[in-house]
C-alpha positions, 0 to 999 in steps of 0.5 A, a space after each residue: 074892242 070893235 066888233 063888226 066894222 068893214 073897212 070899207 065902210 070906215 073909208 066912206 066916213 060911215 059909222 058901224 055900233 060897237 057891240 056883241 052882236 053876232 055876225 050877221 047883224 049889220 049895222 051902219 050910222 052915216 054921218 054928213 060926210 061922203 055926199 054930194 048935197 051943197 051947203 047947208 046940207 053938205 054932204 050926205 044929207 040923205 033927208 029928202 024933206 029939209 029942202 035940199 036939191 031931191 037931185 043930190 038926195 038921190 045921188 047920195 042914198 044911191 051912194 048908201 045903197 052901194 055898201 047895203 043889200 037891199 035899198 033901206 025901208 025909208 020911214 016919214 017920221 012923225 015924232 010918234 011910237 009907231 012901230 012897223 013889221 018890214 014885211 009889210 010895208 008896201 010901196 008908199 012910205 009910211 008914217 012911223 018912228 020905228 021898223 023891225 024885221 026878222 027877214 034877211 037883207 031887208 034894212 031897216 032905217 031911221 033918220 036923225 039930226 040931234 033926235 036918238 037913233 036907236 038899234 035894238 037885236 036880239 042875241 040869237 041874231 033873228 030879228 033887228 029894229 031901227 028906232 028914231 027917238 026924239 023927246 016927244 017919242 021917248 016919253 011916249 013909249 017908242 022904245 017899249 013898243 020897239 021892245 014889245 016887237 020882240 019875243 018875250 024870252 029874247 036877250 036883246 042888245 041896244 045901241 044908242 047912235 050919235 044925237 044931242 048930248 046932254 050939255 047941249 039939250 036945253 029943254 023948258 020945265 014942263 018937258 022935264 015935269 013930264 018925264 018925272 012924273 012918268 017915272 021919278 027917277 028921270 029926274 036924274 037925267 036933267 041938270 040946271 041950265 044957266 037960262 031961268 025955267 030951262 033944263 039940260 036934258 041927258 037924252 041918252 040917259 033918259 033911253 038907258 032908264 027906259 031900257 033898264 025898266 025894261 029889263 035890257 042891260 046890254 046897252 052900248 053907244 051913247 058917247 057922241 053929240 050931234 050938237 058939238 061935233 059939227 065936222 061928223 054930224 048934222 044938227 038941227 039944233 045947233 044949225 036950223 036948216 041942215 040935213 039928216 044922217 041915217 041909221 042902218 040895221 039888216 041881217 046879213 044873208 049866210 
């Protein structure tokens, strides 16, 4: 089944999560297609801090911002657990790793290039967040602060957009004894690499952990890799020098 997927949106190359939200959570993952950005941030890089040409950057959020009601809340994303109230933000962009908002039409936005993007709603559709989660983050707490956003008593729903997968996430040792000795049971989440000291890290698996801990089970996504799939995604992995793809989530006005 697909829920909550314009058409309109599939012809521009964007992505919509697959989930039982209700109708007025919206949602949009970009991918590298649809812009006007040169190689190596061919073509909708809509990252404005990897070098690009800030005139095709422009171009190409103008682009976004046609199929939005609103322009996003752009974050400088620091690899922390910082989360910010969207009702709040001013006009200088802030250093954090997440947004929330129980307001109509103001979108909430994350950048990412291998890192997971994380949409969080609630059942009754009242408030949504956006959570950039690479490793750092993850271990840290950036999802149970994004969750602490919430009431207590919410039902919430989860969709895991597309990052690096699990047979491409070679991490050294000391990132995996950090995740264990969190919680042992992340050591489900790492493989043996073919490189001595080093691990496969299951990003996606290591966020459902953290999720289910918290009680979440309605948990959806979680099926793409940035790394391997270079025709949709940009990937900082795989390329170095690349752009960033955003991941969208507002309440649509009645």
């Amino acid at each position: 089944m697909r829920w909550n997927i314009s058409l309109d949106i599939l012809n521009a190359g964007f992505i919509t999560a697959e989930w039982p939200a209700l109708k007025q959570v919206k949602t949009l993952i970009t991918t590298r297609q649809g812009g006007v950005s040169s190689w190596p941030f061919d073509s909708m890089n809509l990252g404005s801090h990897v070098n690009d040409d800030l005139t095709c950057v422009a171009e190409n959020r103008q682009r976004l911002t046609r199929y939005l009601p609103s322009e996003p809340h752009w974050l400088n994303q620091v690899h922390g657990i910082g989360v910010l109230d969207a009702s709040r933000i001013g006009s200088i962009i802030p250093d954090a790793d997440g947004i929330f908002t129980r307001q109509k039409n103001q979108v909430c936005c994350v950048l990412s290039a291998d890192c997971l993007p994380v949409l969080i709603c609630n059942q009754q559709g009242s408030q949504v967040a956006a959570v950039h989660a690479g490793w750092r983050g993850l271990l840290d707490g950036i999802i149970e602060n994004a969750v602490s956003k919430f009431d207590p008593s919410d039902a919430l729903l989860v969709y895991l957009g597309p990052a690096i997968g699990p047979q491409a996430f070679e991490v050294g040792g000391e990132v995996r004894d950090a995740f264990c000795a969190h919680d042992g049971e992340s050591n489900q989440a790492f493989a043996s690499s073919n490189n001595e000291g080093k691990w496969l890290a299951d990003i996606y698996s290591l966020a459902r952990l953290r999720l289910s801990k918290l009680g979440i089970t309605s948990i959806y996504g979680g099926l793409d890799c940035t790394v391997q799939d270079s025709e949709r995604f940009f990937s900082y992995r795989r390329d170095g020098q690349t752009g960033r793809m955003a991941s969208l989530i507002w309440i649509e006005s009645d």
